[in-house]
C-alpha positions in Angstrom: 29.2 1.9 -2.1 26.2 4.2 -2.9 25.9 2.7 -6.4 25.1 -0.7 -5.3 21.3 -1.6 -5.7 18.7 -1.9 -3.1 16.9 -5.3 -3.1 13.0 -4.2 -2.0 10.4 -6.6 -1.3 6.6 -5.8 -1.3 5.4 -8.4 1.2 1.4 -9.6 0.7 -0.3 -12.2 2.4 -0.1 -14.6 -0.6 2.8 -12.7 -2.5 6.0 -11.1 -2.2 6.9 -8.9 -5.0 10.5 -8.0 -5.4 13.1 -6.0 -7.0 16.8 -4.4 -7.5 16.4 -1.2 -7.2 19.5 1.1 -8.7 20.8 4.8 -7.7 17.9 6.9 -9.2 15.1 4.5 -8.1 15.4 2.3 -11.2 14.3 -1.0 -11.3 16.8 -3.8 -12.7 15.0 -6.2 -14.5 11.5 -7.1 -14.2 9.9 -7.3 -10.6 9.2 -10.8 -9.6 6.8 -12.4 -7.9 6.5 -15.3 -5.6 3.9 -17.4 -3.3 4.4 -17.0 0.2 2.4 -19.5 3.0 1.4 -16.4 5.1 0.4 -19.1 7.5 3.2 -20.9 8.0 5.9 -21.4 10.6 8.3 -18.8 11.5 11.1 -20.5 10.0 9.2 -21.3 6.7 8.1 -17.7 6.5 11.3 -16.5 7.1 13.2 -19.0 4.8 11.2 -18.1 1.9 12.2 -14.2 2.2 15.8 -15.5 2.8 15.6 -17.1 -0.4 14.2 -14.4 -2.5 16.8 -12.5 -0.9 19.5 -14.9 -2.1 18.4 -15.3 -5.9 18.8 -11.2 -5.9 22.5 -11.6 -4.5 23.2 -13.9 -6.7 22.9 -11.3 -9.9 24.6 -8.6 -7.7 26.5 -10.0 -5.1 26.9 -6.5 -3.1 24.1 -4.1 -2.3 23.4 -1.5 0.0 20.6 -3.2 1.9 17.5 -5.1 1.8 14.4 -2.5 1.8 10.9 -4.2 3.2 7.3 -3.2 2.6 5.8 -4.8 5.2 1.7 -4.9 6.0 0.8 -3.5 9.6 0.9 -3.7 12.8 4.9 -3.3 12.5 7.6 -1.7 14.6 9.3 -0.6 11.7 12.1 1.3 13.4 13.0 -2.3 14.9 12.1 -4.4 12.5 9.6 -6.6 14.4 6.4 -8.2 13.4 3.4 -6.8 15.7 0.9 -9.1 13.3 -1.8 -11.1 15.1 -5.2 -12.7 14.9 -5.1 -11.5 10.7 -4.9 -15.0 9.6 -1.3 -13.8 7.6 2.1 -13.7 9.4 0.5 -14.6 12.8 4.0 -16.8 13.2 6.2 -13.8 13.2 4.6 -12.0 16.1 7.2 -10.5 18.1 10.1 -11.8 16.4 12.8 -9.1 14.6 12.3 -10.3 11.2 15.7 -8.7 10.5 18.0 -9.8 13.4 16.6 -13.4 12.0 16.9 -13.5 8.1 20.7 -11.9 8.9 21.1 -15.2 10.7 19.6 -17.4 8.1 21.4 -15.3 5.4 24.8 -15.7 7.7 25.0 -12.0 6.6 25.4 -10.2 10.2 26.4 -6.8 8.5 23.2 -6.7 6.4 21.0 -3.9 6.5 17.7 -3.9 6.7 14.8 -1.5 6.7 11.1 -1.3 6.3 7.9 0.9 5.9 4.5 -0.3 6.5 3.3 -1.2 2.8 0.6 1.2 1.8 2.5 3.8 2.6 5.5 2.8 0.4 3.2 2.3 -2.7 2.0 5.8 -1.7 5.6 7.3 -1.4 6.4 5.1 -4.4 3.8 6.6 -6.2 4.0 11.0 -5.1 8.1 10.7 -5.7 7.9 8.5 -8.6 4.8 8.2 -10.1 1.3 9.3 -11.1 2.3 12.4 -8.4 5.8 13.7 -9.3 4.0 17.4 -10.3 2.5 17.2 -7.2 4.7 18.8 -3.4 1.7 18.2 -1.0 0.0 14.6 -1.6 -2.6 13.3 0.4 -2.4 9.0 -0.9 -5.0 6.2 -0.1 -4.7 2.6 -0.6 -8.4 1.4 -1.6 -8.4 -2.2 -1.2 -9.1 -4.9 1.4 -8.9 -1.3 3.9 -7.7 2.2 3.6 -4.5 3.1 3.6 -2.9 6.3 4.3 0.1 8.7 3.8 0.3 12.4 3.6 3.5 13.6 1.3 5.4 16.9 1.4 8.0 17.8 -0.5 8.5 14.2 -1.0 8.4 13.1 2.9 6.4 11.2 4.5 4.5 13.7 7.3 3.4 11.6 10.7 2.8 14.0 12.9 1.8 17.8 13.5 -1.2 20.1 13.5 -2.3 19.4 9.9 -2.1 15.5 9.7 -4.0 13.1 11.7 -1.6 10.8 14.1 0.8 8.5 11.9 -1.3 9.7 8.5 -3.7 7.3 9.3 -7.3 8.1 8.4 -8.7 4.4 8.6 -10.1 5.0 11.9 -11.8 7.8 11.8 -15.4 7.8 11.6 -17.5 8.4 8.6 -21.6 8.3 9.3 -21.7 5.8 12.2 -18.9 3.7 10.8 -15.6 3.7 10.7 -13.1 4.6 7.2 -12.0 1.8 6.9 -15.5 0.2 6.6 -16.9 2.3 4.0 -13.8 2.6 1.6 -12.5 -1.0 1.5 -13.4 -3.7 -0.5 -16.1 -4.9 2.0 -17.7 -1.4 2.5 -18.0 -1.1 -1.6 -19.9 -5.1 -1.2 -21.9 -3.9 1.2 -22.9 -0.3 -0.6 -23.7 -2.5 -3.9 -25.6 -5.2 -1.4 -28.2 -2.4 -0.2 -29.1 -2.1 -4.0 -29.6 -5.5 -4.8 -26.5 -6.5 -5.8 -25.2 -9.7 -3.7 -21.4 -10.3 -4.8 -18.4 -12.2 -3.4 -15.9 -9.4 -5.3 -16.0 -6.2 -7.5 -15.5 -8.2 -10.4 -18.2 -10.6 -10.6 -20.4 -7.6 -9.4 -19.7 -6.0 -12.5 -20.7 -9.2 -14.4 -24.5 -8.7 -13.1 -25.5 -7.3 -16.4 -27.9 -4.8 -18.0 -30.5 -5.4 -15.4 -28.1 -3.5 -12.5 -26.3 -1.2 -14.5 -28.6 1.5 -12.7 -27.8 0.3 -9.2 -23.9 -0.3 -9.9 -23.5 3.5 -11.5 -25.4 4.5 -7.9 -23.1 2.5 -6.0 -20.3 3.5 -7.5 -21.3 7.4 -7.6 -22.1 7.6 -3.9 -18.6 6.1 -2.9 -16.8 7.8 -4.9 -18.4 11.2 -3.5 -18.8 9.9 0.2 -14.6 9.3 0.0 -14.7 12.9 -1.3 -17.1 14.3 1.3 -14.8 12.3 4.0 -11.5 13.5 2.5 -12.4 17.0 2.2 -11.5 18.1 5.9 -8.0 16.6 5.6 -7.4 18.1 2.1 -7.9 21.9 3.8 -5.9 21.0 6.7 -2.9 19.8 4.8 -3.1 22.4 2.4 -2.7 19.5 -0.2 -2.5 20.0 -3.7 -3.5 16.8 -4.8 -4.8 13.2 -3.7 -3.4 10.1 -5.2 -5.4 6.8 -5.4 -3.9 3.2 -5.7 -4.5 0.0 -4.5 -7.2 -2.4 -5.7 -10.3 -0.7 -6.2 -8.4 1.9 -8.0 -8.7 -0.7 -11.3 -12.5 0.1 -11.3 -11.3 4.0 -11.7 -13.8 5.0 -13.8 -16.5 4.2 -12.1 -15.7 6.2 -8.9 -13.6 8.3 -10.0 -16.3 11.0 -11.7 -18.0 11.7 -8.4 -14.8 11.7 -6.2 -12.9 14.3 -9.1 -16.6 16.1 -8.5 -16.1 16.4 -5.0 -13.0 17.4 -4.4 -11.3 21.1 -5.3 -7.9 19.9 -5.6 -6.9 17.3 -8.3 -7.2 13.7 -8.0 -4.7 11.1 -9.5 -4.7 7.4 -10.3 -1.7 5.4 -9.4 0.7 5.0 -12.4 3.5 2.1 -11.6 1.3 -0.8 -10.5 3.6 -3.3 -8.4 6.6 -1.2 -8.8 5.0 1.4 -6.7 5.4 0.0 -3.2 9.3 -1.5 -4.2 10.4 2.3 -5.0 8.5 3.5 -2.1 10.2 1.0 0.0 13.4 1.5 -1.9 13.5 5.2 -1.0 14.5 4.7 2.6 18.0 4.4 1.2 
């Protein structure tokens, strides 16, 4: 029975990214994408992850489980959808998404698990990944928030004297603000906004040409060394021996990265296995 694959799906608020996974954490075949109307019913919502779930069975026919990463709020020992008021998944709140798709997928045996999604591309990542040299990991998300997971020994740490509660660091205050405010995608607009630079993403910010190329390198310098600054307390309390970056900032690396290596005394690593990341992380739970 433990050779049967894991099917894992990565679960976005426009996309669902998804994958056999095989003894060993390898991934069968490419990893597939498809839309999902985050907005939706219930039943629609549901009925497209039944059906990603199906075209999977149909290559394998038996697997050990289906593996979720799943965006927050989530009881993820239960398996039910906490999601409200995010414009994504608002449907699903308070329904056991498992309990449901077993019906749908008139599979009643099925297991099912899941881990909130940033930390499975950050598990994903420290076990298999960019951080595989690495035994204590402190991993970020950067993207449309900050995401969180501290990593020992290939574990995911929650609670105790040297973590902050769940491994969440989003909420903690930097300046007058909170995390999650400066080291998103909005905080970086709003950084590059204070230097002139009015921009609906990172991207077309980027595009602004010659003329800014002083106030983007100043913008991207002073985030990449506030995140250090703001990660440096955690990093001595963990004892950590290195701090892995994904998510979608992460593709402007080079930018930030300088002043962040700069500011830190322990290594800093850029995420290696793109969208596999969060399916291996999610994976691992078997």
């Amino acid at each position: 029975m433990n050779d049967y694959p894991v099917i894992a799906l990565d679960v976005g608020g426009s996309s669902v990214k998804s994958a056999l996974v095989a003894t060993g954490q390898q991934i069968v075949g490419k990893v597939c994408a498809e839309d999902i109307e985050s907005g939706a019913t219930a039943d629609m919502i549901l009925n497209t992850l039944a059906a990603i779930i199906t075209g999977h069975l149909d290559k394998v026919k038996t697997v050990r489980g289906i593996a979720f990463a799943f965006p927050g709020p989530f009881d993820y020992e239960q398996g039910i959808c906490l999601i409200q008021n995010q414009a994504k998944f608002d449907a699903l709140y308070g329904i056991n998404v498992g309990a449901r798709l077993k019906k749908v997928l008139h599979m009643p045996t099925l297991q099912i698990k899941y881990r909130n999604d940033a930390e499975a591309a950050i598990l994903g990542e420290a076990c298999y990944g960019a951080g595989t040299s690495y035994s204590r990991v402190i991993g970020l998300t950067l993207g449309t928030g900050l995401g969180s997971a501290f990593i020992a020994e290939g574990v995911v740490i929650t609670e105790g004297a040297d973590v902050p509660p769940n491994g969440w660091l989003y909420s903690f205050p930097f300046g007058n603000q909170r995390a999650d405010d400066v080291f998103s995608t909005r905080g970086l607009l709003a950084r590059l906004r204070k230097r002139g630079i009015h921009a609906t993403d990172i991207a077309s910010a980027l595009q602004k040409g010659d003329k800014y190329s002083n106030a983007l390198e100043a913008s991207f310098a002073s985030f990449g060394s506030d995140l250090g600054m703001f990660l440096n307390p955690f990093v001595a309390d963990f004892r950590a021996d290195g701090v892995l970056v994904t998510g979608g900032i992460s593709e402007v690396w080079n930018r930030f990265a300088p002043s962040l290596i700069g500011s830190l005394s322990v290594p800093v690593l850029r995420g290696a296995l793109g969208n596999r990341a969060a399916l291996l992380g999610a994976a691992d739970l078997y």
